[in-house]
N, C-alpha and C positions, 0 to 999 in steps of 0.2 A: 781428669788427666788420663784419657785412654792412651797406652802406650805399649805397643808390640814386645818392645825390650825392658818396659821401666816399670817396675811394682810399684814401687812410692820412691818419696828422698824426702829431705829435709835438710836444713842449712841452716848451722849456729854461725852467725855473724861474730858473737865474741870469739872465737875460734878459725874461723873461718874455712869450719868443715862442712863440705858436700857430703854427705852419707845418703849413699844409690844402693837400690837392693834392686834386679835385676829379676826379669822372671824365670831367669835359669834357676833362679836361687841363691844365688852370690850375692855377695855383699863387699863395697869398695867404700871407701872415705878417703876423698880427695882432698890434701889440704893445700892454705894457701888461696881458698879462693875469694876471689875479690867479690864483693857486695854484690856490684853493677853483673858480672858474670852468673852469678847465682838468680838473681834479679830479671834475665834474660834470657834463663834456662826454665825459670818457672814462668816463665809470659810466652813463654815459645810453642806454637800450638803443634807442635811435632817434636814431641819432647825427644825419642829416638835418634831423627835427623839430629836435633839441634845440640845434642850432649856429644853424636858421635864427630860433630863440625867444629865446637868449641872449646869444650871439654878434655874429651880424652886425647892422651897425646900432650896434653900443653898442664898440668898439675899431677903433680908428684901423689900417688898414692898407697893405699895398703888394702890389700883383701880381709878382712873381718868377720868373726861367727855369726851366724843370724841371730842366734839369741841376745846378744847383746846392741839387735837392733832399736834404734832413737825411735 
């Protein structure tokens, strides 16, 4: 998953949090997000493009401390 903007993420389906940690160093969890969405963001071979096209902007989020990164 080489990605200019994206460290890692992870996606609890029972919950249906995106948790993005960013190579700024931030850290966001989107919620709300639907399966097929997250599903789409991990098959997307330009995870950057594809999080700033579908993603952001369209799911409600909150900024988050690293350390209590999933």
């Amino acid at each position: 998953m080489p990605s200019t903007i994206i460290r890692r993420f992870d996606y609890r389906e029972d919950s249906g949090e995106l948790d993005v940690l960013f190579t700024t160093g931030r850290r966001y969890v989107y919620r709300d997000v639907p399966p097929e969405a997250a599903a789409a963001f991990r098959a997307a071979f330009a995870k950057g493009r594809h999080f700033n096209a579908h993603i952001r902007g369209r799911y409600a989020y909150e900024q988050r401390p690293v350390s209590d990164a999933a």
